[in-house]
BALOBA-1460 file (C-alpha; in Angstrom, 3 decimals):
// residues 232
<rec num="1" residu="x" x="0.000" y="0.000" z="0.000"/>
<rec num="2" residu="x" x="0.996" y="3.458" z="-1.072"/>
<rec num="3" residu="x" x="2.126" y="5.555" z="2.104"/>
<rec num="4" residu="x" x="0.383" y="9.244" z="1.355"/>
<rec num="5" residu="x" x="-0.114" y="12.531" z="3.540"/>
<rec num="6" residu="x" x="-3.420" y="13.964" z="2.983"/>
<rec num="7" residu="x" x="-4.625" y="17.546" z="4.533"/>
<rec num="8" residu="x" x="-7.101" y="20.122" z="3.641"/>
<rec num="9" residu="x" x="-7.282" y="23.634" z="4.633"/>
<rec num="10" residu="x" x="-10.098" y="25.096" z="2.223"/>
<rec num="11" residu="x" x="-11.919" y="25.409" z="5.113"/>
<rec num="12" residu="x" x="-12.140" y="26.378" z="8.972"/>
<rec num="13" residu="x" x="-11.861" y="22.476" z="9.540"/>
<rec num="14" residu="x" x="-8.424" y="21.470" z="9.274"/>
<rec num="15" residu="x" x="-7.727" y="17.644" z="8.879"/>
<rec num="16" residu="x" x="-4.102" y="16.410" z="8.342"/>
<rec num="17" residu="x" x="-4.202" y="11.884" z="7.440"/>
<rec num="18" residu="x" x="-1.310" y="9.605" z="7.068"/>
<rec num="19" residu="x" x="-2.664" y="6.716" z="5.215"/>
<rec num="20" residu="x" x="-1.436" y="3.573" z="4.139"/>
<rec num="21" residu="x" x="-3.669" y="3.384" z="0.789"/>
<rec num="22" residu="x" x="-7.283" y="4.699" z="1.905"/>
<rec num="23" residu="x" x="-6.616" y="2.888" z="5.535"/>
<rec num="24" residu="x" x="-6.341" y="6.034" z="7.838"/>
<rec num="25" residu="x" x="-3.183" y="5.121" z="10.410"/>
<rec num="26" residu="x" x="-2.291" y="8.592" z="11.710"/>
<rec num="27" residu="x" x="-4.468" y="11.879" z="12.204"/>
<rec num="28" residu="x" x="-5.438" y="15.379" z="13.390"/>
<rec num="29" residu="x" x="-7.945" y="17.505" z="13.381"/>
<rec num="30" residu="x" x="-8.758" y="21.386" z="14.654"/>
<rec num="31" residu="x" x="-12.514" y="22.327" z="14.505"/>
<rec num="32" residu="x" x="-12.087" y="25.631" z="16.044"/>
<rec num="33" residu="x" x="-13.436" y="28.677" z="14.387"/>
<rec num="34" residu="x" x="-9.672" y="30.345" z="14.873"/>
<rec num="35" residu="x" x="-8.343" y="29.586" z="11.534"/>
<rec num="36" residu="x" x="-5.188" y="29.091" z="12.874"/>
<rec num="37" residu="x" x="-4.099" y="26.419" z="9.900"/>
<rec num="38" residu="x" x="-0.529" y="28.643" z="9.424"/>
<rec num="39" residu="x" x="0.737" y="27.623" z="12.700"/>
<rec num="40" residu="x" x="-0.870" y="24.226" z="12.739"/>
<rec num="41" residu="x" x="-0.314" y="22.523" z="9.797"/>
<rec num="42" residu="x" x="3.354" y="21.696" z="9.798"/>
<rec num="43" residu="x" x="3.212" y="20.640" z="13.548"/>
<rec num="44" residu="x" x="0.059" y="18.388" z="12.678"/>
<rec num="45" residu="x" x="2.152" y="16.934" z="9.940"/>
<rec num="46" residu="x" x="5.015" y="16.102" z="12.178"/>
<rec num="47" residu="x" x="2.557" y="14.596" z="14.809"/>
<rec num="48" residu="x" x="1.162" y="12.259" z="11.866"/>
<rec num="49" residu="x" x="4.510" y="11.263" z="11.060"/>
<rec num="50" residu="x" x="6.237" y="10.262" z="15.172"/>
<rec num="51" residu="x" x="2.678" y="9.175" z="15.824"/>
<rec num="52" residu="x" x="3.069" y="6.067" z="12.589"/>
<rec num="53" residu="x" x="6.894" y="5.918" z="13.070"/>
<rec num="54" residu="x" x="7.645" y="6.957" z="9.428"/>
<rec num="55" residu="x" x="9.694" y="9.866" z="8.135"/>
<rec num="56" residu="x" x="8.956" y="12.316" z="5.493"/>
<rec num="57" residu="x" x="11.086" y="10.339" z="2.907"/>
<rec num="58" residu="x" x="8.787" y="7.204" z="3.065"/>
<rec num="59" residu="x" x="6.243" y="9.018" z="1.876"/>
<rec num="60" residu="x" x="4.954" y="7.640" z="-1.660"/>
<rec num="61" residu="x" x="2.650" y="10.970" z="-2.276"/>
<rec num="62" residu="x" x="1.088" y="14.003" z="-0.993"/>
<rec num="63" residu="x" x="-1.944" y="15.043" z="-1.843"/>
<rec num="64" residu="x" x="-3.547" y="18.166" z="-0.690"/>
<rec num="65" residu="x" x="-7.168" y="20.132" z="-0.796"/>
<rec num="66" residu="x" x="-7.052" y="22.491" z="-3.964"/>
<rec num="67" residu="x" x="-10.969" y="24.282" z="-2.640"/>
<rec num="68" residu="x" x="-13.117" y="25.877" z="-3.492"/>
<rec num="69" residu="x" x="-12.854" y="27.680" z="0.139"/>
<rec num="70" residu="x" x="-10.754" y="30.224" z="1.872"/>
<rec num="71" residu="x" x="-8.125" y="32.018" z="-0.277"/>
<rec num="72" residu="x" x="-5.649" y="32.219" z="2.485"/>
<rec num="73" residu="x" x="-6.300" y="29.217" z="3.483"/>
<rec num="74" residu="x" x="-5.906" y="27.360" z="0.170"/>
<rec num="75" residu="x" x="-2.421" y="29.068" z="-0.240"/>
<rec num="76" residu="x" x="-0.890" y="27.864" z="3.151"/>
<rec num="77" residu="x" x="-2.087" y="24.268" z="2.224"/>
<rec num="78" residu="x" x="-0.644" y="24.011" z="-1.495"/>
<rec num="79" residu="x" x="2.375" y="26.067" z="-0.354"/>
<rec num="80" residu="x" x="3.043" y="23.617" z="2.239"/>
<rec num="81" residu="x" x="2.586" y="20.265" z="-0.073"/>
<rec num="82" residu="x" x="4.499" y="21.647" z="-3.496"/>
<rec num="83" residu="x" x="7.385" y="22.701" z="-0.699"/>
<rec num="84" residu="x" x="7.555" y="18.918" z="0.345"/>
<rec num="85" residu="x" x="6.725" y="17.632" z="-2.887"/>
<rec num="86" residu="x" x="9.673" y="19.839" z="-4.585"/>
<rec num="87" residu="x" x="11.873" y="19.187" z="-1.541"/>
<rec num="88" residu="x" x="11.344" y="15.218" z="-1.321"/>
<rec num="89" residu="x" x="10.854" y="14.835" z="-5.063"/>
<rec num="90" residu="x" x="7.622" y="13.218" z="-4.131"/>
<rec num="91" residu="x" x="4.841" y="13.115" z="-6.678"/>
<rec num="92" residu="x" x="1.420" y="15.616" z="-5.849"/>
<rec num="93" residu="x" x="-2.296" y="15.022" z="-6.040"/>
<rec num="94" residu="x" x="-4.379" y="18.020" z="-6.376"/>
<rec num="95" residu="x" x="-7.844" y="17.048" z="-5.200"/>
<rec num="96" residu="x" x="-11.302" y="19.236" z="-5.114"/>
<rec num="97" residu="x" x="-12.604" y="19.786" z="-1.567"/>
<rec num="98" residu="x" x="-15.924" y="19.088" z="-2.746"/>
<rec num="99" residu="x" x="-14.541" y="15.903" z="-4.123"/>
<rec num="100" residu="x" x="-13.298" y="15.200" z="-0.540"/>
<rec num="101" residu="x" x="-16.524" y="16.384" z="0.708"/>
<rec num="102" residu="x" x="-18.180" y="13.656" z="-1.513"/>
<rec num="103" residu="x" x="-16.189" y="10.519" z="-0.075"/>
<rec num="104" residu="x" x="-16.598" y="11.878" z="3.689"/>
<rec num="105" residu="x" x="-19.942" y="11.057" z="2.864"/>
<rec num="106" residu="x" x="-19.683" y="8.455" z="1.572"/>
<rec num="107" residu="x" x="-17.957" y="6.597" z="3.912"/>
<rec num="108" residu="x" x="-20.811" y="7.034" z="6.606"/>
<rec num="109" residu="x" x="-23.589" y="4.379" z="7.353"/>
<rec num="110" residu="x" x="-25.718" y="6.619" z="5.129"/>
<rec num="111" residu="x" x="-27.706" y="4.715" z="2.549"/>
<rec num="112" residu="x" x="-28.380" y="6.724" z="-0.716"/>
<rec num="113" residu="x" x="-30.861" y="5.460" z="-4.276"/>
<rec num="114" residu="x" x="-28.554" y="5.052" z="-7.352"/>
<rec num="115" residu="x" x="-31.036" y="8.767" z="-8.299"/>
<rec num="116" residu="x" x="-29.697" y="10.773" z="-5.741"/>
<rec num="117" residu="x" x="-27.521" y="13.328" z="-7.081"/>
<rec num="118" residu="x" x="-25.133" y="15.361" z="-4.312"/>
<rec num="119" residu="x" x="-24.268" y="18.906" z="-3.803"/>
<rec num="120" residu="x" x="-21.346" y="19.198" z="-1.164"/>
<rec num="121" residu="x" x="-21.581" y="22.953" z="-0.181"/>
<rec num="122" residu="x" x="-19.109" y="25.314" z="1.105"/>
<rec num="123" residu="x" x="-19.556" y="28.331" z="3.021"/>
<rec num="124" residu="x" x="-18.666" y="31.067" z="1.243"/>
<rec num="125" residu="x" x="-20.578" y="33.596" z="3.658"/>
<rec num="126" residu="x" x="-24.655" y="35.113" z="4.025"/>
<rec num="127" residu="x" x="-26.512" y="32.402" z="1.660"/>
<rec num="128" residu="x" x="-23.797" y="31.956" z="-0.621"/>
<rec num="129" residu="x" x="-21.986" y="28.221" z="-1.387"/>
<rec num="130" residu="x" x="-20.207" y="26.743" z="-3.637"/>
<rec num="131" residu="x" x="-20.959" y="23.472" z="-4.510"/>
<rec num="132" residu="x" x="-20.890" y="21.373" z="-8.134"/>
<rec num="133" residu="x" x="-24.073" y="18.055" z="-8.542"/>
<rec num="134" residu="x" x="-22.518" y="14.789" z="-8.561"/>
<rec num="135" residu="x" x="-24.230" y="11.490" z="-8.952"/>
<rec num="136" residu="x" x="-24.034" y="8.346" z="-6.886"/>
<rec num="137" residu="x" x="-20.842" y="7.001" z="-8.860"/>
<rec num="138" residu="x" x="-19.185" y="10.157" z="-7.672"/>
<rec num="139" residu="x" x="-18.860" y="11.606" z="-11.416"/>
<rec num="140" residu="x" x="-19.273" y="15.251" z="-11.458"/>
<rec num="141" residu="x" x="-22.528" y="16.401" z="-13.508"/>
<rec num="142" residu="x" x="-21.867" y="19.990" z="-13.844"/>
<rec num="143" residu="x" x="-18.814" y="22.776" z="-13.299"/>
<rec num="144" residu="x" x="-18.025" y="24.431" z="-9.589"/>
<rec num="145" residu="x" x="-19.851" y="27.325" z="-9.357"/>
<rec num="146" residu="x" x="-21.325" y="29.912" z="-6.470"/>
<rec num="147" residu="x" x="-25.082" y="29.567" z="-6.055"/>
<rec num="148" residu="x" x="-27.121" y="31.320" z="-3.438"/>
<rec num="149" residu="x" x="-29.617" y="29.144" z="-1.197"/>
<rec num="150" residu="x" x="-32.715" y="30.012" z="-1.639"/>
<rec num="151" residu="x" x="-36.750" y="29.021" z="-2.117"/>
<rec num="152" residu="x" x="-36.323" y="29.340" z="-6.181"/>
<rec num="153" residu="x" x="-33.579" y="26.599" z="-6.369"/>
<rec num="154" residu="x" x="-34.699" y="24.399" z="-3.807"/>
<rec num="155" residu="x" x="-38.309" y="24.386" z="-5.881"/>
<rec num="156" residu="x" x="-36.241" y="24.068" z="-9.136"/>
<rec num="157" residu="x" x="-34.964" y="20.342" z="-8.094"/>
<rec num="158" residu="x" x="-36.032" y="17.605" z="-10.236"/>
<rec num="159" residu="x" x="-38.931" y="15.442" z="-9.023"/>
<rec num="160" residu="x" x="-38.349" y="11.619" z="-8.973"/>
<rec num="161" residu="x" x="-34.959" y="11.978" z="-7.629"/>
<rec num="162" residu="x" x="-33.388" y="13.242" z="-4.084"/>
<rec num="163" residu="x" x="-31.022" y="16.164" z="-3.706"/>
<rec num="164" residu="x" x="-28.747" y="15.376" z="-1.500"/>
<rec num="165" residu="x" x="-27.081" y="18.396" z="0.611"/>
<rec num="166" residu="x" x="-24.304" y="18.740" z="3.056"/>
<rec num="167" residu="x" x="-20.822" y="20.533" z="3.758"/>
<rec num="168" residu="x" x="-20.622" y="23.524" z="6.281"/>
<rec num="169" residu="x" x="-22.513" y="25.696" z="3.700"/>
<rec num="170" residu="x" x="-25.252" y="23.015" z="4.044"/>
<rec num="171" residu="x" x="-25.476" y="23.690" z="7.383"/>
<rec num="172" residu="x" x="-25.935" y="27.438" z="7.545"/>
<rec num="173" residu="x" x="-29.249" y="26.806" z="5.662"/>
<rec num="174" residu="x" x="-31.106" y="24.283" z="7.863"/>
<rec num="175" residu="x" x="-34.148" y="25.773" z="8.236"/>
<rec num="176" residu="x" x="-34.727" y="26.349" z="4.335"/>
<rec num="177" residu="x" x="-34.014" y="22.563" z="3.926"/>
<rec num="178" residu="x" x="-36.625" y="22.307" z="6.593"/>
<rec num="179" residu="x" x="-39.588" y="23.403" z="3.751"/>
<rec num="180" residu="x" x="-38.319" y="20.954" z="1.463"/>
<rec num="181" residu="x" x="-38.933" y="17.085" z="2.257"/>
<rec num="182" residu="x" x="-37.607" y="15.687" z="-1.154"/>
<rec num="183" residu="x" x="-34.123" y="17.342" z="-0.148"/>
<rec num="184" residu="x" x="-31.955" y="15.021" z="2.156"/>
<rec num="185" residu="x" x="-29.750" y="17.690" z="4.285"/>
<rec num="186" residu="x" x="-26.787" y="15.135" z="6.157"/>
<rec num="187" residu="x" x="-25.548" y="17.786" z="9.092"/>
<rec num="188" residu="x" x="-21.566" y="17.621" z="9.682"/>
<rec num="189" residu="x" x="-19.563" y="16.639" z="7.012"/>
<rec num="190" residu="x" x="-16.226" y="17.983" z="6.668"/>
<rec num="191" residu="x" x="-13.823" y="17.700" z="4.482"/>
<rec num="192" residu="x" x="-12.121" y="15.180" z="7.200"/>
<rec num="193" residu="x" x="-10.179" y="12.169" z="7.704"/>
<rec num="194" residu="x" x="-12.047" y="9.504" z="6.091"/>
<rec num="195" residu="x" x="-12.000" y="11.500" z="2.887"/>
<rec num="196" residu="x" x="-8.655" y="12.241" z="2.499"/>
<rec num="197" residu="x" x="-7.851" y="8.923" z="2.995"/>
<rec num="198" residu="x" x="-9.738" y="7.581" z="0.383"/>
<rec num="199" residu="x" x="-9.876" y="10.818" z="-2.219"/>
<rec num="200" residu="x" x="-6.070" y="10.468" z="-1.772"/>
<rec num="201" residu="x" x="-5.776" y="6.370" z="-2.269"/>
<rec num="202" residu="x" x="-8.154" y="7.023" z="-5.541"/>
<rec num="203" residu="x" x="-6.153" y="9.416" z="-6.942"/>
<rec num="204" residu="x" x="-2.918" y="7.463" z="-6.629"/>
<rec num="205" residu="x" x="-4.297" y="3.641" z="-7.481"/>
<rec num="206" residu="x" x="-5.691" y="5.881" z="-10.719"/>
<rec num="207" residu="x" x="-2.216" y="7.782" z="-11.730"/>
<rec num="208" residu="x" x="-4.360" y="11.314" z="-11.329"/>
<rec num="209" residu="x" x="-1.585" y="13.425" z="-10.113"/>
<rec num="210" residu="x" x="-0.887" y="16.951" z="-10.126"/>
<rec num="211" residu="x" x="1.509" y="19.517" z="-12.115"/>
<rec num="212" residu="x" x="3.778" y="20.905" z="-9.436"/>
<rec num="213" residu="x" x="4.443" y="24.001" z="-11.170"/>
<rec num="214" residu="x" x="0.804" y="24.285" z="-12.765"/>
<rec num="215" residu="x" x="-1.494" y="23.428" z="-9.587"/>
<rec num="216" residu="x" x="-3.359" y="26.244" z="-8.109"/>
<rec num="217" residu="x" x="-5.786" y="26.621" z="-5.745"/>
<rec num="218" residu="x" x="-9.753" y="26.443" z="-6.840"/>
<rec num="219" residu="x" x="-11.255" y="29.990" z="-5.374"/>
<rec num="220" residu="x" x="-15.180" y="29.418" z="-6.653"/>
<rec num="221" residu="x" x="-14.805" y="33.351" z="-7.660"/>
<rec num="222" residu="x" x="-12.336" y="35.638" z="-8.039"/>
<rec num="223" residu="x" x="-10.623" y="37.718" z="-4.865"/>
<rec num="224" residu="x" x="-12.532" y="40.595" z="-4.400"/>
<rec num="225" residu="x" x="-9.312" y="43.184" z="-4.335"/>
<rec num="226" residu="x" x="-10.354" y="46.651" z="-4.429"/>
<rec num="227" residu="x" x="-7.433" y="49.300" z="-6.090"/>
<rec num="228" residu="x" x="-6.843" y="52.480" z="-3.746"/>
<rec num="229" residu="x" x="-7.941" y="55.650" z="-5.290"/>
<rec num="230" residu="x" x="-6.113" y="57.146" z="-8.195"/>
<rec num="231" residu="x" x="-4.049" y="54.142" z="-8.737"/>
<rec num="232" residu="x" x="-3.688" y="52.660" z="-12.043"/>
């Protein structure tokens, strides 16, 4: 089994796996709403490591979270695996964190119709998200976009079918999914251990790697960066 670091900081949940193939064997994990993913990265990645006994050069791949999700926060997390990819000569695995999202899910005792189609959702502030359909195979149906939550898209979901909803933008919206019985809202999902593990072993067992010049981060918009007056 391939030995491969996993983390994700698109989000205010940062998860850092050391996996031997999709088998989680070392992990952390900060919840807090502190965003403090700069000083705790690297130090969760050298926990990972003493905790399974391995060094940085037994690693077969790292694979990080490319977003959509917080701009700094995507930066410190592909800075931090092209700098040990570069350094170790290690190959890299770009993966969505909607993708992740998806396998979380996945891997819970959840049971979903071969119709379902899933829209992981992440915050990107008021009743904004962005989120991308995919179906039960995991295929993606359609392109990341942003999409505001509201009464006219919830009543524009196909009939016959479930739409399945979760992420942390998912749960900012609870009591809209409340009017809605044909959506399936699954409260909690984070772009965590369990899917790192396996978006990471996928990725590898496939050959899907990343450009370690070419990878950047997946913002869902662009920054909004205002000019100061008069400049040019």
């Amino acid at each position: 089994m391939a030995l491969l670091l996993s983390f994700d900081t698109a989000t205010s949940h940062l998860a850092v796996v050391l996996g031997n193939g999709a088998e989680a064997i070392a992990s952390r994990t900060d919840a807090t709403a502190s965003l403090s993913h700069a000083e705790r990265l690297n130090v969760f990645i050298a926990e990972v490591l003493q905790e399974a006994g391995r060094e940085l050069k037994d690693l077969d791949a790292v694979a990080v979270g490319t977003g959509p999700g917080s701009y700094t926060g995507l930066r410190i997390g592909l800075s931090a695996a092209k700098g040990l990819c570069f350094a170790l000569g290690k190959p890299l695995i770009g993966m969505g964190t909607l993708e992740i999202l998806l396998a979380e899910l996945r891997s819970s005792e959840q049971e979903f119709s071969p119709k379902d189609i899933f829209f992981p959702m992440v915050d990107a502030r008021r009743m904004e998200v962005y989120t991308r359909p995919f179906n039960v195979k995991g295929i993606s149906l359609e392109e990341t976009a942003p999409l505001i939550l509201d009464d006219a898209w919830c009543a524009s979901r196909p009939t016959g079918a479930r739409t399945v909803v979760f992420g942390d933008g998912a749960d900012k919206a609870q009591e809209l999914w409340a009017c809605y019985p044909e959506i399936l809202y699954v409260q909690g999902i984070r772009p965590n251990v369990r899917g790192l593990a396996a978006c990471a072993a996928a990725h590898f067992e496939s050959g899907r790697f990343s450009d370690l010049a070419y990878l950047v981060p997946e913002y869902g918009k662009p920054a909004n960066v205002a000019q100061k007056r008069g400049a040019h």
